[in-house]
C-alpha positions as a printed NumPy array, in Angstrom:
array([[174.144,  18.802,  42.356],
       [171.313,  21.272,  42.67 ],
       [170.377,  22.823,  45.904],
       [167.948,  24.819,  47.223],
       [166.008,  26.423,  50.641],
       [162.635,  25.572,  51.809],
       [160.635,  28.314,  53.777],
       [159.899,  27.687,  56.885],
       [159.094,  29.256,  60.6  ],
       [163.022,  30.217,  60.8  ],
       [164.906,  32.995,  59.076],
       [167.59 ,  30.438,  57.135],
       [164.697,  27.801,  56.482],
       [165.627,  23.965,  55.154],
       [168.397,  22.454,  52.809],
       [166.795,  20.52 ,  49.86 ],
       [168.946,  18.319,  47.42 ],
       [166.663,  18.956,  43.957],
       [166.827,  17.127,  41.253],
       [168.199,  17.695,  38.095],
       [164.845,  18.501,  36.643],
       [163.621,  20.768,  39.312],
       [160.511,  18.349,  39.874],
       [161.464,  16.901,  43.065],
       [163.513,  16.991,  46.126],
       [165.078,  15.848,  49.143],
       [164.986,  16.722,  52.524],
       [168.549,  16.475,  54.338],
       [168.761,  17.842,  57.869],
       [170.192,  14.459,  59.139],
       [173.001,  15.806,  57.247],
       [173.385,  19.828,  57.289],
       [170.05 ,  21.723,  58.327],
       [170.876,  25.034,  56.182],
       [172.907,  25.977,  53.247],
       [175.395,  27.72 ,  55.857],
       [175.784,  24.832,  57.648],
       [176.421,  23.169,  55.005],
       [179.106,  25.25 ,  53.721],
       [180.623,  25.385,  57.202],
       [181.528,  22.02 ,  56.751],
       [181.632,  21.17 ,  53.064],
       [184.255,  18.959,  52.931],
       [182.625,  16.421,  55.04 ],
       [178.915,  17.469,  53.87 ],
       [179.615,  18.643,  49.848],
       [179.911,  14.371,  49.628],
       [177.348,  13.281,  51.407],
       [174.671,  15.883,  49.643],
       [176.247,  14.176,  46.708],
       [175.417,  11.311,  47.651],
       [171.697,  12.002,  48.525],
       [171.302,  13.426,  44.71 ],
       [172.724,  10.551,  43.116],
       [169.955,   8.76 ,  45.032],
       [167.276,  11.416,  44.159],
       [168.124,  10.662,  40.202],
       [167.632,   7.167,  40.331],
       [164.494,   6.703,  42.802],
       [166.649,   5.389,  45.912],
       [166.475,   8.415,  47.819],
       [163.01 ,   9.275,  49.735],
       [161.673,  12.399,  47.664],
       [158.585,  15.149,  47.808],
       [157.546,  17.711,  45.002],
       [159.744,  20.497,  44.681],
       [158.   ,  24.123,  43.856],
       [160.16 ,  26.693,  42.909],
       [157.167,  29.349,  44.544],
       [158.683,  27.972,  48.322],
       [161.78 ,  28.511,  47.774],
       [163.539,  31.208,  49.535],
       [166.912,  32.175,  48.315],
       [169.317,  29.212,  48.876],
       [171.371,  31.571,  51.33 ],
       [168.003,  33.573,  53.032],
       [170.674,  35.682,  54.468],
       [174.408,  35.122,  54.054],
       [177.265,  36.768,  56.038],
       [178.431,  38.857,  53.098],
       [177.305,  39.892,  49.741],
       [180.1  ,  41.797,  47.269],
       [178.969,  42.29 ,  43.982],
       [180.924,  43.123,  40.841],
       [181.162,  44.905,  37.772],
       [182.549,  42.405,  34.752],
       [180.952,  43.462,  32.049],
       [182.596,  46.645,  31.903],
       [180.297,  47.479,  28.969],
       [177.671,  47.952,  31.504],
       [179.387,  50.612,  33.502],
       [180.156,  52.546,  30.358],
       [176.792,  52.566,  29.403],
       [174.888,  53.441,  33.09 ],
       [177.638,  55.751,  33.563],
       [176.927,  57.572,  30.317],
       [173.619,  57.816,  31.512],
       [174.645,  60.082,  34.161],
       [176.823,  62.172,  31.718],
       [179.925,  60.432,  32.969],
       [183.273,  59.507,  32.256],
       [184.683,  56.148,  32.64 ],
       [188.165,  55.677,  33.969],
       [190.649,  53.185,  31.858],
       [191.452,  51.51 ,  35.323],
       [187.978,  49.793,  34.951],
       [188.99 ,  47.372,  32.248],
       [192.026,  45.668,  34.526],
       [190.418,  46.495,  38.264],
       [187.01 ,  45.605,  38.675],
       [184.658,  47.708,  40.968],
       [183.053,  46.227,  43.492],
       [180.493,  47.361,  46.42 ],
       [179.171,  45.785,  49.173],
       [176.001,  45.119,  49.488],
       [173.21 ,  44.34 ,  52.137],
       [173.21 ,  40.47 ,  53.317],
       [171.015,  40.044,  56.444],
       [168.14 ,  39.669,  54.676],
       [167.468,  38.511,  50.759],
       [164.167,  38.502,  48.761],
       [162.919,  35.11 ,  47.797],
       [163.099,  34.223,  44.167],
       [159.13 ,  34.16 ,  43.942],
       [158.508,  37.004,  46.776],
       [157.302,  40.624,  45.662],
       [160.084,  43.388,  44.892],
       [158.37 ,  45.555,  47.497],
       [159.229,  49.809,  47.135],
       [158.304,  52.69 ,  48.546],
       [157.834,  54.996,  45.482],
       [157.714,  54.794,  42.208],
       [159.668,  57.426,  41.846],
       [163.032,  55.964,  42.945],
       [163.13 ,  54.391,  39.266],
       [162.821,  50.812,  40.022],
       [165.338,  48.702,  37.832],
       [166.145,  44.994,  37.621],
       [169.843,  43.544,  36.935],
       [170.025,  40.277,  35.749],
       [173.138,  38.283,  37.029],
       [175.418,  35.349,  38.05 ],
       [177.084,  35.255,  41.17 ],
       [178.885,  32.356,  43.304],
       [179.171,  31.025,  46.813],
       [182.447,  30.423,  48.04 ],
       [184.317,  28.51 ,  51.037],
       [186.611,  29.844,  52.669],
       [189.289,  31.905,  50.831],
       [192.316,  33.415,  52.431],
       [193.2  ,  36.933,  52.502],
       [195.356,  37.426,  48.956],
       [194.512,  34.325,  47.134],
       [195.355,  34.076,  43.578],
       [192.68 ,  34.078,  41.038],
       [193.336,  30.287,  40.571],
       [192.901,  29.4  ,  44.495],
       [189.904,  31.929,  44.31 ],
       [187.852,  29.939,  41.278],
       [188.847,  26.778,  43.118],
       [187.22 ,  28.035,  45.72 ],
       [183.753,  27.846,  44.405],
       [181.015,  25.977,  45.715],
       [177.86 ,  26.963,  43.785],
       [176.674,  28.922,  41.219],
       [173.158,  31.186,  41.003],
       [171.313,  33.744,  39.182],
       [170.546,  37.384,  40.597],
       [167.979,  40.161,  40.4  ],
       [170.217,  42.496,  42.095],
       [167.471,  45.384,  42.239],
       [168.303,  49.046,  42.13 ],
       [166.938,  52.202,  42.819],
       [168.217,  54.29 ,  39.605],
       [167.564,  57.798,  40.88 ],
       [168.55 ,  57.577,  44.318],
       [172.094,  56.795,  42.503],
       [173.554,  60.136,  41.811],
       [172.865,  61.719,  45.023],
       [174.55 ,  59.222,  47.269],
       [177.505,  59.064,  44.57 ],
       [178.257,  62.449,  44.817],
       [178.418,  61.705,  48.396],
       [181.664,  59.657,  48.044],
       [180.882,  56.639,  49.942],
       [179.276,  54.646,  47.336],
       [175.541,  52.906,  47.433],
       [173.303,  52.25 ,  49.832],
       [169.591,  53.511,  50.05 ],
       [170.185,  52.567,  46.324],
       [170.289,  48.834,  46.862],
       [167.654,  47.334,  48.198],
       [167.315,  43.983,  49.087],
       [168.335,  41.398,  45.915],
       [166.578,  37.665,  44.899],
       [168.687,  35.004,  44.   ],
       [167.398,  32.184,  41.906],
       [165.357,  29.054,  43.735],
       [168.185,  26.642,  43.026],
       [171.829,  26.854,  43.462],
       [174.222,  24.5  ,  41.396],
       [177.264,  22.919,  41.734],
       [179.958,  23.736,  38.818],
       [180.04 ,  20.496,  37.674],
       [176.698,  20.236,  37.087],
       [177.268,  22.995,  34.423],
       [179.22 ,  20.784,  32.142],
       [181.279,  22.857,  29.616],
       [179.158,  25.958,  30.293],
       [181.442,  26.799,  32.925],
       [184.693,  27.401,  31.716],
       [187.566,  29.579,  33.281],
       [185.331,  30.843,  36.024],
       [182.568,  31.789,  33.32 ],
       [179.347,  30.478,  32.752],
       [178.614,  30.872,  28.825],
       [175.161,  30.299,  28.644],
       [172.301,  33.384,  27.696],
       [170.491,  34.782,  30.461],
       [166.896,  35.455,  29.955],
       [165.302,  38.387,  31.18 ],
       [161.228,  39.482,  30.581],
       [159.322,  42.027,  31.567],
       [155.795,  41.518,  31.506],
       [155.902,  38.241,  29.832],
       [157.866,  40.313,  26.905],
       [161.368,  39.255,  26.315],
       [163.682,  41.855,  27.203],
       [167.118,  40.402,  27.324],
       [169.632,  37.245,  26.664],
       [172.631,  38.689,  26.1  ],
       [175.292,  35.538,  26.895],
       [177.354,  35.418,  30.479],
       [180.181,  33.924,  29.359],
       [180.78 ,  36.551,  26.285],
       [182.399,  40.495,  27.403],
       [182.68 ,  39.288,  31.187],
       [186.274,  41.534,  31.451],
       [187.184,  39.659,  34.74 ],
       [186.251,  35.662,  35.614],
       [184.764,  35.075,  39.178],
       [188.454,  33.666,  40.224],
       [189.597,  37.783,  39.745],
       [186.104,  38.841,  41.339],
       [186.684,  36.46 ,  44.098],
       [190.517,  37.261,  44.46 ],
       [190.04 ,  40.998,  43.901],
       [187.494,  40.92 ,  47.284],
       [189.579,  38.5  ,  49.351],
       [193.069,  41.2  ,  48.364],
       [192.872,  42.402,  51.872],
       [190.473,  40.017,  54.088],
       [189.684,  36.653,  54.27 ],
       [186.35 ,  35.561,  52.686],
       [184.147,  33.435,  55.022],
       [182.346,  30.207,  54.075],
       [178.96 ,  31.223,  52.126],
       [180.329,  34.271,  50.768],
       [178.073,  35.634,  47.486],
       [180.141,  37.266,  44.816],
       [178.105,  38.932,  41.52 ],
       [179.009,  39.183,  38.052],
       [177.426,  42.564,  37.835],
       [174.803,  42.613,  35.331],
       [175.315,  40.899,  31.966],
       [175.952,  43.268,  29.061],
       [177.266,  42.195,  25.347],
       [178.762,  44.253,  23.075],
       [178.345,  43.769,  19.269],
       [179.808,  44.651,  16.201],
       [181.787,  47.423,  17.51 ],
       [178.443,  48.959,  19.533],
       [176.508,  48.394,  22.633],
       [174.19 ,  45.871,  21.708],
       [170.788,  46.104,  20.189],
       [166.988,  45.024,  21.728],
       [165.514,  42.249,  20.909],
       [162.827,  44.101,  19.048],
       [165.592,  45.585,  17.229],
       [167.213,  41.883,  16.164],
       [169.641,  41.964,  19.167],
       [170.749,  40.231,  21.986],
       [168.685,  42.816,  24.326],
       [169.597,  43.683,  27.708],
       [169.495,  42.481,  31.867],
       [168.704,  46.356,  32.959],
       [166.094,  48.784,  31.79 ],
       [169.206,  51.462,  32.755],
       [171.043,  50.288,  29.464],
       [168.251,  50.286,  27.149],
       [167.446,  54.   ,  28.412],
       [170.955,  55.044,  27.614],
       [171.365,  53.547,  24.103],
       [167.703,  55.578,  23.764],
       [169.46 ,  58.78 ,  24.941],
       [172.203,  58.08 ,  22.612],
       [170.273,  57.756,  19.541],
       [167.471,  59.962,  19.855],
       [168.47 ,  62.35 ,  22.705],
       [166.139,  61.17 ,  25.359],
       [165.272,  57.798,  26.842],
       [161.646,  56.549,  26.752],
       [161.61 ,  52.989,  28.079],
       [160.369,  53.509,  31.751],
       [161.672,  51.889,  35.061],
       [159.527,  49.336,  36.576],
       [155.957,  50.009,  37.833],
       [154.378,  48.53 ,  40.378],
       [152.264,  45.204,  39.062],
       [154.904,  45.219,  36.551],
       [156.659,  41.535,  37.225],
       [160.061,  40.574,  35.93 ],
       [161.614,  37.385,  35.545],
       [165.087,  36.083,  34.981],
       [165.901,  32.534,  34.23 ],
       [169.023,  30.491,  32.393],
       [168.576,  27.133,  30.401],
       [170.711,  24.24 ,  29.491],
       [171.328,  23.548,  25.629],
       [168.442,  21.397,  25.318],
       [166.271,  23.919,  26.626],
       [166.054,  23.153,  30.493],
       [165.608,  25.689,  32.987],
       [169.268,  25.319,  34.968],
       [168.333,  26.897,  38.363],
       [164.606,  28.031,  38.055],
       [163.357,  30.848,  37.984],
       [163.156,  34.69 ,  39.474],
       [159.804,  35.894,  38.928],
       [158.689,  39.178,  40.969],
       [156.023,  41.444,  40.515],
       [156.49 ,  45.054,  42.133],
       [154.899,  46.088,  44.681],
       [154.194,  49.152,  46.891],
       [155.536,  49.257,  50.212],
       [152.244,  48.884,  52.712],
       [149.728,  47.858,  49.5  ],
       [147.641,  45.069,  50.259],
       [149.619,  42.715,  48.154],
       [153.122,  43.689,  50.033],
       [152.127,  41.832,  53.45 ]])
């Protein structure tokens, strides 16, 4: 089952039920009016939803065109956001960047911040920034929606725990990162607001893709209609979204609607950290990594952050070529530019 939400005149806008394609939909308020409510009550509403997409697939069900460009994020704001760091590969390599180290603990306890969740960009909406300057980045990832999970569940009750599954441009602000580091309370001016993908899926509508709380499919990054990245999800993820999920839940209770992250995807090949594509390689989800593998080689990066008018876009398909949950496609903008209204 793919779902997504409609904007509208309210902050959490409309539930949809989308087909498999991503061509059409169906509106459900009879039966949840939001994703949240939904997920408030899944066990009654997860069925009936169900239901209504069955009914979408074969023609039964009353349906209207579904664009991905009014979509907002299926949760437009969601009562908590926690992202991770799996792909320990990734840390190494944005941590070199900053001349340094990386503890051992990071490859058995994953880090984890917590980011901002009143208010999320919409997968087609602008990546709107003050300055330049900051070093605009984009991090391709996966993240899940959970129901409720009880303070110190197992990694097993955690991935059972899993509702839906959906792709994330969790934007970052690359130099505003050391100063508030050095601070000792972790990130905040640093992490803007992130874009999740137009759809959200069930697991099960995955098929073997998602396996042991990993998805194993590429993710697709471009920048500027060049491909940049699509390094695989399921490959060098250190820690599954059950130990994401159980490692934030270790001492609190996770509400309904919850979003955990991956982190952003990162391979690492042949005994190295990956390649471009340009190079015959798998790429990358970050301008950060390929800056630090150009430091590495040659002594200095050269592959800038994002510009504004520079537009990114992140998207995952099936094995026959399908896009899975649409796409992310934002241009940046400048904060107060005539384009950023």
């Amino acid at each position: 089952m793919k779902l997504a939400t409609l904007k509208d005149s309210t902050r959490d806008g409309r539930l949809v039920v989308v087909s498999k394609d991503l061509t059409l939909c169906s509106e459900v308020g009879h039966i949840a009016r939001t994703l949240q409510a939904a997920l408030d009550d899944w066990a009654h509403v997860g069925p009936r939803l169900e239901r209504v997409a069955e009914g979408l697939e074969v023609g039964s069900q009353p349906s209207m065109r579904f664009h991905e460009h009014d979509a907002a994020s299926p949760l437009p704001r969601a009562y908590q956001w926690a992202d991770g760091s799996a792909y320990v590969n990734h840390v190494e390599l944005v941590r070199k960047a900053r001349d340094g180290e990386m503890p051992e603990s990071f490859w058995t306890d994953p880090l984890m911040y917590q980011g901002g969740s009143d208010s999320f960009i919409g997968p087609r909406d602008p990546i709107v920034v003050a300055d330049e300057g900051y070093g605009i980045d984009m991090e391709g990832e996966v993240a899940v929606i959970v129901d409720d999970v009880p303070m110190g569940a197992t990694p097993e009750q955690a991935r059972d725990a899993i509702r839906l599954v959906m792709l994330v441009n969790d934007v970052s602000l690359r130099h505003l990162v050391p100063n508030e580091l050095a601070k000792g309370f972790g990130f905040f001016q640093a992490k803007p607001a992130s874009a999740f993908s137009p759809a959200a899926v069930t697991p099960d509508e995955l098929g073997d893709a998602w396996k042991d709380g990993k998805l194993h499919l590429p993710l697709l990054v471009s920048c500027n209609g060049k491909a940049f990245g699509k390094a695989n999800a399921g490959v060098d993820m250190i820690f599954d979204f059950g130990q994401l999920v159980a490692h934030a839940a270790k001492t609190r209770s996770l509400s309904a609607g919850s979003i955990i992250g991956s982190g952003t995807v990162s391979n690492k090949r042949d005994g190295g950290h990956g390649k471009s594509i340009a190079d015959g390689g798998d790429g990358y989800s970050c301008i950060a990594e390929i800056r630090t593998i150009e430091k590495i080689e040659t002594g200095a990066p050269k592959t800038p952050f994002l510009k504004f008018g520079d537009t990114v876009r992140i998207e995952m398909k099936d094995r026959t070529g399908h896009s899975i949950f649409g796409a992310i496609e934002q241009t940046v903008t400048e904060a107060n530019g005539p384009s950023a209204a």
